[in-house]
C-alpha positions in Angstrom: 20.3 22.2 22.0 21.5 26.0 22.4 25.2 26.6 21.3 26.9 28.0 24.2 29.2 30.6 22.5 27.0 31.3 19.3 23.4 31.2 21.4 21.6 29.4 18.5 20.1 26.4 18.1 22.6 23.8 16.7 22.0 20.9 14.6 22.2 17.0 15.0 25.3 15.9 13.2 25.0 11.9 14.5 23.1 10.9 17.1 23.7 12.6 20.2 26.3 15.2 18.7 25.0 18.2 17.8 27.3 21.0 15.4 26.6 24.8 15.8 25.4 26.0 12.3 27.7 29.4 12.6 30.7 28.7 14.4 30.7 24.7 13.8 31.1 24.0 17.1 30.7 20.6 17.9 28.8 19.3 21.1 28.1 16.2 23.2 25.4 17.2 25.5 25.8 15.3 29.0 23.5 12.1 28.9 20.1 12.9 30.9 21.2 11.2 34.7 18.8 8.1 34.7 18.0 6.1 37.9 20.5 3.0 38.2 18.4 -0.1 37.9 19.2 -2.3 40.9 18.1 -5.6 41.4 15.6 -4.2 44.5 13.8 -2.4 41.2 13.6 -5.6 39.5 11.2 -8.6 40.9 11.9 -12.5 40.4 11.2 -12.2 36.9 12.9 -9.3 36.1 10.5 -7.2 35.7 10.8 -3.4 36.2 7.9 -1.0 37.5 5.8 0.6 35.4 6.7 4.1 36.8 10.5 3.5 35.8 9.4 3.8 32.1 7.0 6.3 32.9 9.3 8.3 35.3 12.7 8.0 33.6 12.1 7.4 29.3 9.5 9.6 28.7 6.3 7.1 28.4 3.4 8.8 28.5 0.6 8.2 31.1 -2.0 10.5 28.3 -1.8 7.6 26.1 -1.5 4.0 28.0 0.2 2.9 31.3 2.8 0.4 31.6 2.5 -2.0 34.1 5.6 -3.5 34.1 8.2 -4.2 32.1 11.6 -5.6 31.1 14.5 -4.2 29.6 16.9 -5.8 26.6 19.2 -3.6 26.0 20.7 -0.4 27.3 23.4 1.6 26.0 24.6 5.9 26.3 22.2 6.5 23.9 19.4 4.1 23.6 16.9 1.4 25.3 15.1 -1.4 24.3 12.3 -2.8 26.1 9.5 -4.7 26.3 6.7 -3.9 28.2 3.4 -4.6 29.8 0.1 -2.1 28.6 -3.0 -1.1 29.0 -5.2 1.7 27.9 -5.5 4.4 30.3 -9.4 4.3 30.4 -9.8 0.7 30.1 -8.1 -1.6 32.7 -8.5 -4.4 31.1 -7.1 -3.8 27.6 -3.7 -5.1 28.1 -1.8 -5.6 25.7 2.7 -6.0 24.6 4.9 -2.9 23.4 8.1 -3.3 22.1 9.3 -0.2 23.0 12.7 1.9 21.6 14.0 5.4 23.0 17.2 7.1 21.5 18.9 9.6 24.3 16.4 9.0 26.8 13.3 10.4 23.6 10.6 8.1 23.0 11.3 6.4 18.8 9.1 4.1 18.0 7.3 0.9 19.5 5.6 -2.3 18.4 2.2 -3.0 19.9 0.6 -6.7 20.3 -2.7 -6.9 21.7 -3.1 -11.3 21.0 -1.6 -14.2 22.4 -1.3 -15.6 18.8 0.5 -12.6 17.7 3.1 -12.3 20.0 3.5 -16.5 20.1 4.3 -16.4 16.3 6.5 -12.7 16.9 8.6 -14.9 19.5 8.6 -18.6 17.2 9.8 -15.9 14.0 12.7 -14.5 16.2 14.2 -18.1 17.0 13.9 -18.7 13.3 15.7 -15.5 12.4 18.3 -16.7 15.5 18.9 -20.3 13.8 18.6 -19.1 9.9 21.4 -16.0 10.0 24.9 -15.9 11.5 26.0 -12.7 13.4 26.5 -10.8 10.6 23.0 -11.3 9.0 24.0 -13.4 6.6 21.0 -15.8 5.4 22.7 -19.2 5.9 19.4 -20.9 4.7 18.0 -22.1 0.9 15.0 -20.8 -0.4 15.4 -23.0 -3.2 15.2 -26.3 -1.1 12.3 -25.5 1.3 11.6 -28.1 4.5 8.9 -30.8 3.9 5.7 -29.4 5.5 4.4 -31.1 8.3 0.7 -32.5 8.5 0.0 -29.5 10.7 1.2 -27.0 7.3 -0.2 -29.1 5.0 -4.0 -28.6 7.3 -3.7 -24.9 7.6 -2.8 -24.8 3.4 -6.2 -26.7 2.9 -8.3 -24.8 4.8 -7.2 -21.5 3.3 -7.2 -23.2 -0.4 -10.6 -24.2 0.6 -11.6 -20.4 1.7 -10.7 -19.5 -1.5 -12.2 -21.4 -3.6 -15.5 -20.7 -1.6 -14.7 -17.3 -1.8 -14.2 -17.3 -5.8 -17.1 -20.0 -6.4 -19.9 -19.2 -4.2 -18.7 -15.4 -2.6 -18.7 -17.6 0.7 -17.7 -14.8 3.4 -15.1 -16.0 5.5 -16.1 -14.7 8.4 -19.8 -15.4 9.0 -20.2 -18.1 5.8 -22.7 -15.4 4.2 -23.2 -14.9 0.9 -21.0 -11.5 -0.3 -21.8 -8.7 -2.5 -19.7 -8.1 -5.1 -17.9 -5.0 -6.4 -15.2 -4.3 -8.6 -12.2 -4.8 -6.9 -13.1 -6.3 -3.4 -16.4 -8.5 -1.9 -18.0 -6.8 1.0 -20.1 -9.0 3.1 -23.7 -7.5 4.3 -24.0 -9.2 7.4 -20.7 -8.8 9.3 -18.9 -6.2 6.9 -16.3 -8.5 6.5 -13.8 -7.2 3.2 -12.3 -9.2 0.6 -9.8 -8.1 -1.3 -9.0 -8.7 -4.8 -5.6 -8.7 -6.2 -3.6 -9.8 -9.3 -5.9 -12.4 -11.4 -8.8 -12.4 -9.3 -6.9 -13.3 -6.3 -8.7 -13.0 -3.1 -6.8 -11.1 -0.2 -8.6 -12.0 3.3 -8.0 -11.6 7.2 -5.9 -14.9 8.1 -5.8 -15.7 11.7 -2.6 -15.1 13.2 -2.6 -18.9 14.6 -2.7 -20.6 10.9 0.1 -18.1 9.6 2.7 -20.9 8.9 5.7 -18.7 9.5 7.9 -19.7 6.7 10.4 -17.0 5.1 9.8 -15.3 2.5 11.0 -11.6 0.7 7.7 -10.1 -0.7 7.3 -7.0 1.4 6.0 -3.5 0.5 9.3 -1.9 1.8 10.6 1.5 0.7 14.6 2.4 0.2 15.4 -0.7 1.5 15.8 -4.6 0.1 14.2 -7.3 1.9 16.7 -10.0 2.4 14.3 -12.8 3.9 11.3 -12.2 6.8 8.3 -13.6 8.1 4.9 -12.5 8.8 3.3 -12.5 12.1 0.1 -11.0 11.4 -2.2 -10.9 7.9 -5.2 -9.3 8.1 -6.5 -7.3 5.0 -6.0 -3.8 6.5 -2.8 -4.7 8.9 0.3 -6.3 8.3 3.3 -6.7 10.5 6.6 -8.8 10.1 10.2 -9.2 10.7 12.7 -8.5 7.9 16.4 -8.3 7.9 17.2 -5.5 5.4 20.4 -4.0 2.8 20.6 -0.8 1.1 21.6 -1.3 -2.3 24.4 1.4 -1.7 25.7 -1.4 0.5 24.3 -4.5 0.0 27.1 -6.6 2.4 25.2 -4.9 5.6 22.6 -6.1 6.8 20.2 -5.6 9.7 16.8 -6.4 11.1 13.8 -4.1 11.5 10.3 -4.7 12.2 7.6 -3.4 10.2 3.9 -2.7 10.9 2.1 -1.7 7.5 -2.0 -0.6 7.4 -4.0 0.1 4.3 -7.2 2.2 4.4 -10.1 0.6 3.6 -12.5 3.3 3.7 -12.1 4.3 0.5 -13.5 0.2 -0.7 -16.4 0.9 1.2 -17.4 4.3 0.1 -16.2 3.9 -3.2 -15.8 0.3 -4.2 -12.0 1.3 -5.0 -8.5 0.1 -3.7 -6.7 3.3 -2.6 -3.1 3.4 -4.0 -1.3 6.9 -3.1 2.5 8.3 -3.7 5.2 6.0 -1.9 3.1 3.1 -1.5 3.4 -0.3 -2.7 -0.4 -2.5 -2.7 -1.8 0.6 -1.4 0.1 -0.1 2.4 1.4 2.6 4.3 3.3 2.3 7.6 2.0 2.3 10.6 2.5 6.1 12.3 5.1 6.1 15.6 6.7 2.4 14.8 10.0 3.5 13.4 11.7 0.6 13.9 15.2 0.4 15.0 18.0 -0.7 13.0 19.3 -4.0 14.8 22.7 -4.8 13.7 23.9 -6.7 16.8 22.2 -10.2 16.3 22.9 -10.9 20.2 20.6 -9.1 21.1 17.6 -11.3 19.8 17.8 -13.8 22.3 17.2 -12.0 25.3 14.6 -10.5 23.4 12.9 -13.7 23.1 13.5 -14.3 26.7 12.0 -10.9 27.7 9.0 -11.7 25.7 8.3 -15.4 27.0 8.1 -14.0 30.2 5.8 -11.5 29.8 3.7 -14.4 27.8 3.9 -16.2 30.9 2.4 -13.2 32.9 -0.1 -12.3 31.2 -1.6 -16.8 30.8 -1.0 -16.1 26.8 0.6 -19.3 26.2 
């Protein structure tokens, strides 16, 4: 944004309000004209065309195509959407953005590429619905949890059982092999499956999103921030997203909800036989590049975000 009088670039004071460093000239630039969404653009599910997102927020075609898609919410300065993917040289990789633009510029997204994935991403957000009132408030206990349910009680046993294979007998989870074992992580010969090992010889391994058992909990490798309570919707050893609602501790009586995507490196284990742990990380995870999650403060906005996303389930046969 040029100043008109000074001819300099000004700064962003908030956003969409930028200040002239010289003269301190304040400016809102008029918002970028986008194409009124009528309901001939939208079809019986309310789905928009791919080339709206394409055409009028910035998506671009260099990196995937979107399909179709829905949108959540819309304001003067930002959109939410989710959307329907797929890689632009291979057709048949489709996958699920959650996608966020602020004034009309692409800032950040959320990809899901399993049916599992994005069932327990839309199960987590009626939680989060039913378990804070509108102000984020956690209106649960975590001191009295809910009985477990034969169905919890069989996914704990099979991953206590995967464990102790894993700690007995180096039993690869993936392949049932027998491991090699290093230092701080088992590496299996046969599939290159990685175990890794943290604490007191405990055994970090891939988890598959479907026996997740989607209960809240607040141990998340989060910087500037305090987790209030979230849920994890996908485990694996090198990948980890969840939902979190969030406080600063400048101001610990607001809350909001972000979602996080975190990877760890794991080419250092293999090359090395060593867990990488850098500045600013917490259990050597770093957060996933181009995610920047958006703050969401307005809790209304969650169920038609769960609507949005059980329709594009239904259109893609992921239930």
């Amino acid at each position: 944004m040029i100043c008109p009088s000074c001819n300099v670039e000004m700064e962003p004071l908030v956003a969409g309000i930028f200040q002239c460093p010289n003269c301190r000239k304040i400016v809102k630039p008029k918002e970028k004209t986008s194409k009124n969404v009528s309901d001939e653009d939208e079809d019986k599910g309310g789905f928009l065309d791919g080339n709206y997102f394409h055409d009028q927020l910035t998506l671009n075609k260099e990196y995937e195509i979107c399909e179709k898609g829905i949108i959540i919410e819309k304001t003067e300065t930002r959109v939410l959407a989710a959307l329907i993917c797929h890689s632009p040289l291979l057709k048949s990789e489709r996958y699920v953005r959650l996608s966020w633009w602020k004034t009309y510029q692409h800032a950040g997204m959320l990809k899901i590429y399993d049916n599992h994935v994005l069932n327990n991403l839309i199960k987590a957000l009626e939680k989060f619905d039913e378990s804070f009132d509108e102000l984020w408030n956690w209106k649960g206990k975590f001191d009295k949890k809910d009985p477990k349910n034969e169905e919890d009680l069989e996914k704990e046993k099979k991953l206590d059982i995967i464990k102790y294979r894993i700690l007995e007998n180096r039993t690869c989870p993936n392949c049932q092999q027998k491991m090699e074992k290093h230092k701080s992580h088992y590496i299996c010969q046969h599939c290159s499956e990685i175990v890794i090992l943290e604490g007191y010889n405990q055994p970090i391994f891939n988890i598959d999103s479907k026996d997740l058992d989607l209960r809240f909990h607040s141990n998340f490798p989060i910087n500037f921030y305090m987790p209030t309570s979230g849920i994890t919707i996908k485990w694996l050893v090198g990948e980890w997203k969840a939902i979190v609602v969030i406080y600063s501790n400048n101001n610990p009586n607001k809350r909001w909800l972000r979602f996080y995507w975190w990877t760890r490196d794991l080419s250092k284990l293999i090359k090395y036989g060593q867990r990488e742990m850098t500045e600013g990380t917490q259990m050597g995870w770093k957060a996933q590049k181009g995610v920047s999650s958006p703050n969401i403060f307005d809790k209304k906005i969650i169920r038609p975000m769960i609507n949005a996303l059980k329709k594009i389930s239904n259109e893609l046969n992921w239930n």
